[in-house]
Backbone bond lengths (Angstrom), bond angles and torsions (degrees), N, CA, C in turn:
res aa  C-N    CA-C-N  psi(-1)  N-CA   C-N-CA  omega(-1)  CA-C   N-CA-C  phi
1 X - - - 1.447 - - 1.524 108.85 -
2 X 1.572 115.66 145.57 1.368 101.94 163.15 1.868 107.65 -117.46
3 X 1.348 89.07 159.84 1.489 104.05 -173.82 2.288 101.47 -106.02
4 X 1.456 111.04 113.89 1.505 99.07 155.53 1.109 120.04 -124.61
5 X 1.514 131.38 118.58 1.120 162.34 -127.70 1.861 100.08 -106.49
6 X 1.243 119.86 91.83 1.769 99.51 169.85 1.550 80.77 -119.98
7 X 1.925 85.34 163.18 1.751 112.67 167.94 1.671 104.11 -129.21
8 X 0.777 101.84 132.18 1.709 130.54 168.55 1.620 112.85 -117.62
9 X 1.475 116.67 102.27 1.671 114.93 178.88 1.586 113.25 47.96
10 X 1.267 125.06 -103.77 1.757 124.82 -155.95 1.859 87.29 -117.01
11 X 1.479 122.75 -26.32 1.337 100.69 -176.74 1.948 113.64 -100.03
12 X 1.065 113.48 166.48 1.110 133.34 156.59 1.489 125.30 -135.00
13 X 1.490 108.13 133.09 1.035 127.32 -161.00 2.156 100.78 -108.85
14 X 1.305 98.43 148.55 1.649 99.85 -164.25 1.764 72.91 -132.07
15 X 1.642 104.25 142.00 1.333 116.71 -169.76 1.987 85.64 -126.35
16 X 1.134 113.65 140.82 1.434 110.53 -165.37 1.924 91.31 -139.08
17 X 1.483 94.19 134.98 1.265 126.25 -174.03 1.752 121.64 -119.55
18 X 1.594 106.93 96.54 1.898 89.16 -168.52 1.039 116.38 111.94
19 X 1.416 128.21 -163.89 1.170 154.15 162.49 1.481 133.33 -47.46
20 X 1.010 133.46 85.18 1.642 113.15 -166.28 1.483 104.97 -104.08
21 X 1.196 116.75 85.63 1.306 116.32 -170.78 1.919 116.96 -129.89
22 X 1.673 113.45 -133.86 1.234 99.69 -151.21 1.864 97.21 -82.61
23 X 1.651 92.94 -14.17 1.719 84.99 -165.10 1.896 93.56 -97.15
24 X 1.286 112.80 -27.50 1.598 100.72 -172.26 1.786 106.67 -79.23
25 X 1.106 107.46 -31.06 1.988 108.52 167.45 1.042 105.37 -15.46
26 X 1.363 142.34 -71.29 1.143 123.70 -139.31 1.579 117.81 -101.61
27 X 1.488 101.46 -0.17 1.585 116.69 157.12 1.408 95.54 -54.78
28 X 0.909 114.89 -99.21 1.758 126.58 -178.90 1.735 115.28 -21.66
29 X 1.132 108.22 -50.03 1.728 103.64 -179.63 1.897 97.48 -68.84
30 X 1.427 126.57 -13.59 1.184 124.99 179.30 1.411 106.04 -64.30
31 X 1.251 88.95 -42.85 2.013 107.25 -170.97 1.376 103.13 -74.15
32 X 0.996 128.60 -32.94 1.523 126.96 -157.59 1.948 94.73 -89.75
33 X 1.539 109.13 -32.64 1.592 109.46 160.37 1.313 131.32 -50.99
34 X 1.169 100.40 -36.50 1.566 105.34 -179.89 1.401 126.02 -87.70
35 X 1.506 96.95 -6.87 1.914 100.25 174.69 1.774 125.62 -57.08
36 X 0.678 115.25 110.54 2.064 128.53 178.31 1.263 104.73 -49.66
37 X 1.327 110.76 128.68 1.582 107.08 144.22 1.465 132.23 -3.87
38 X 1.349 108.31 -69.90 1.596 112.43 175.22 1.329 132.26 -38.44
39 X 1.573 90.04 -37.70 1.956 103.79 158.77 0.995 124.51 -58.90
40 X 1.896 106.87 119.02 1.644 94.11 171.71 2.014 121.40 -145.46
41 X 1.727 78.06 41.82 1.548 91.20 172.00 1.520 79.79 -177.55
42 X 1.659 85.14 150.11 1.695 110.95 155.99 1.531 131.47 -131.09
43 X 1.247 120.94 149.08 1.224 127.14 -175.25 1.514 99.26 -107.73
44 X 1.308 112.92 141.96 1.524 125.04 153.47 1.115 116.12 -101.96
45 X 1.344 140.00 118.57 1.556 123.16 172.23 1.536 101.22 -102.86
46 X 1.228 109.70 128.03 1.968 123.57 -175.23 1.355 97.91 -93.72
47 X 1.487 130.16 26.39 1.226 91.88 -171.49 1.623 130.64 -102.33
48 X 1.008 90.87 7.60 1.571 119.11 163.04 1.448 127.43 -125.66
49 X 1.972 100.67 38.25 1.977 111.15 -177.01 1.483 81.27 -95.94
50 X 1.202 141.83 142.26 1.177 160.65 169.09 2.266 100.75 -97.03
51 X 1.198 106.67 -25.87 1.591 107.81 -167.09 1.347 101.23 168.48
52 X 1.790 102.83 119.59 1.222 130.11 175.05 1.709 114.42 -100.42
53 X 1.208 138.39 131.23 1.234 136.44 -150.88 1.753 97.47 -122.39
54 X 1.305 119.66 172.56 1.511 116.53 168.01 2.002 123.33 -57.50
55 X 1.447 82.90 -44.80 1.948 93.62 162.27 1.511 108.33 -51.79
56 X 1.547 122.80 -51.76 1.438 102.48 -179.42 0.976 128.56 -59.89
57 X 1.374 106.72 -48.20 1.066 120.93 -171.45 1.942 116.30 -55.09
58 X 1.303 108.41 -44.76 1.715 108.31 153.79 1.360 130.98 -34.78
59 X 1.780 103.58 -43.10 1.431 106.11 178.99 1.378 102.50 -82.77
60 X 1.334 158.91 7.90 1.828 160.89 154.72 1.332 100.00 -73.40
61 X 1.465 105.98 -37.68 2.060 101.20 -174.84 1.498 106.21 -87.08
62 X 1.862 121.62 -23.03 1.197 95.06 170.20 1.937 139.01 -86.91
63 X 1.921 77.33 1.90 1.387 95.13 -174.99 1.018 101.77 -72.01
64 X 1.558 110.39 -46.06 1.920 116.51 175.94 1.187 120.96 -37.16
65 X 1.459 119.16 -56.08 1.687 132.06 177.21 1.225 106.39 -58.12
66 X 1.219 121.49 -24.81 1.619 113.82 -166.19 1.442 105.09 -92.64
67 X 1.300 119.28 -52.50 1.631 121.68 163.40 1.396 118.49 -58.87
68 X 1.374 121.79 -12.13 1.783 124.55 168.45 1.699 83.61 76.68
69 X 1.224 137.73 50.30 1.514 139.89 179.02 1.258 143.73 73.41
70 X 1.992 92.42 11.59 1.535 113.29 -170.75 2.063 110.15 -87.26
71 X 1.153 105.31 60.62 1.493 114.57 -170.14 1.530 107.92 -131.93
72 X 1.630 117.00 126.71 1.331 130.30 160.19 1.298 107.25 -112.49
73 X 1.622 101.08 150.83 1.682 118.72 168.14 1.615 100.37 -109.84
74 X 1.404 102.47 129.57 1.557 88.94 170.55 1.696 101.60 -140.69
75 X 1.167 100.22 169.79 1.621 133.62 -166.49 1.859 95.38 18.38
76 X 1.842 97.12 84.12 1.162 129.62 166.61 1.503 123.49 -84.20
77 X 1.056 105.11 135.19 2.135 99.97 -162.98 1.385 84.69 -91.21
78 X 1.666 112.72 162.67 1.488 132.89 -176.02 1.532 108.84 -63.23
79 X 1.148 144.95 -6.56 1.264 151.31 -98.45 1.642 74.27 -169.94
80 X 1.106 133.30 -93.67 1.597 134.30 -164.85 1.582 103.67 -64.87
81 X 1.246 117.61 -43.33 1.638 114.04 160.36 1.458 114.59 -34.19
82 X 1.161 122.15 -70.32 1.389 125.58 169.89 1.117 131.34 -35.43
83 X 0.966 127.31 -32.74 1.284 148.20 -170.26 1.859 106.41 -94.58
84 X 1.224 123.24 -72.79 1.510 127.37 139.37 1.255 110.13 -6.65
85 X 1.139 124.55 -60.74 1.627 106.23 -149.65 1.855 89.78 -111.47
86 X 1.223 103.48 -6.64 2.018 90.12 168.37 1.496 98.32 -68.10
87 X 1.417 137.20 -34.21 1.441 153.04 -127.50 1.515 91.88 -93.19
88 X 1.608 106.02 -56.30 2.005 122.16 154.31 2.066 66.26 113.55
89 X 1.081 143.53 3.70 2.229 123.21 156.29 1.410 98.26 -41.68
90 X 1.752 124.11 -53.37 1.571 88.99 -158.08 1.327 117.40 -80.11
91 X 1.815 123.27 50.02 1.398 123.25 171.01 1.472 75.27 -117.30
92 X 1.079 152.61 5.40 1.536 140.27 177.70 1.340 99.59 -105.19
93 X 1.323 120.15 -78.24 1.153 137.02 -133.45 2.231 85.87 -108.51
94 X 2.064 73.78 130.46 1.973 79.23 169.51 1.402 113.95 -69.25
95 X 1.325 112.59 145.70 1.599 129.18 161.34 1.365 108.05 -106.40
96 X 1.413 130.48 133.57 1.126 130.10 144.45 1.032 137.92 -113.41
């Protein structure tokens, strides 16, 4: 998987490429370590996740806890939707 990292003011947005699963997780929980104070929302953009796994899906809930609920998913394929909402995040977490 690849991870690209932009910041705009208090949010940062993580652009996800691939697989987000049991072996790429912990790329991402790397990333999600290094976020500052100043951060105080995140964006995921899916629009190039090909397959979200139960590991990813952990790292979206810890992003959640960490932003206190300041997290969007956006331009999510039908395929990772599904999967999301069997999970019951997208009653947590915004989709757009």
């Amino acid at each position: 998987m690849e991870i690209e990292k932009f910041v705009e003011g208090d949010t940062v947005t993580f652009a996800l490429k691939g697989w987000l699963d049991t072996q790429s997780a912990p790329d991402l929980e790397a990333e999600l370590a290094e976020i500052g104070s100043d951060i105080s929302s995140i964006v995921f953009d899916f629009k190039e996740l090909e397959y979200i796994s139960s590991s990813g899906i952990r790292q979206i809930v810890s992003a959640y806890k960490l932003m206190n609920g300041n997290v969007v998913l956006k331009s999510v394929s039908g395929e990772v939707l599904e999967v999301l909402n069997m999970t019951g995040i997208t009653k947590r977490v915004n989709v757009e």
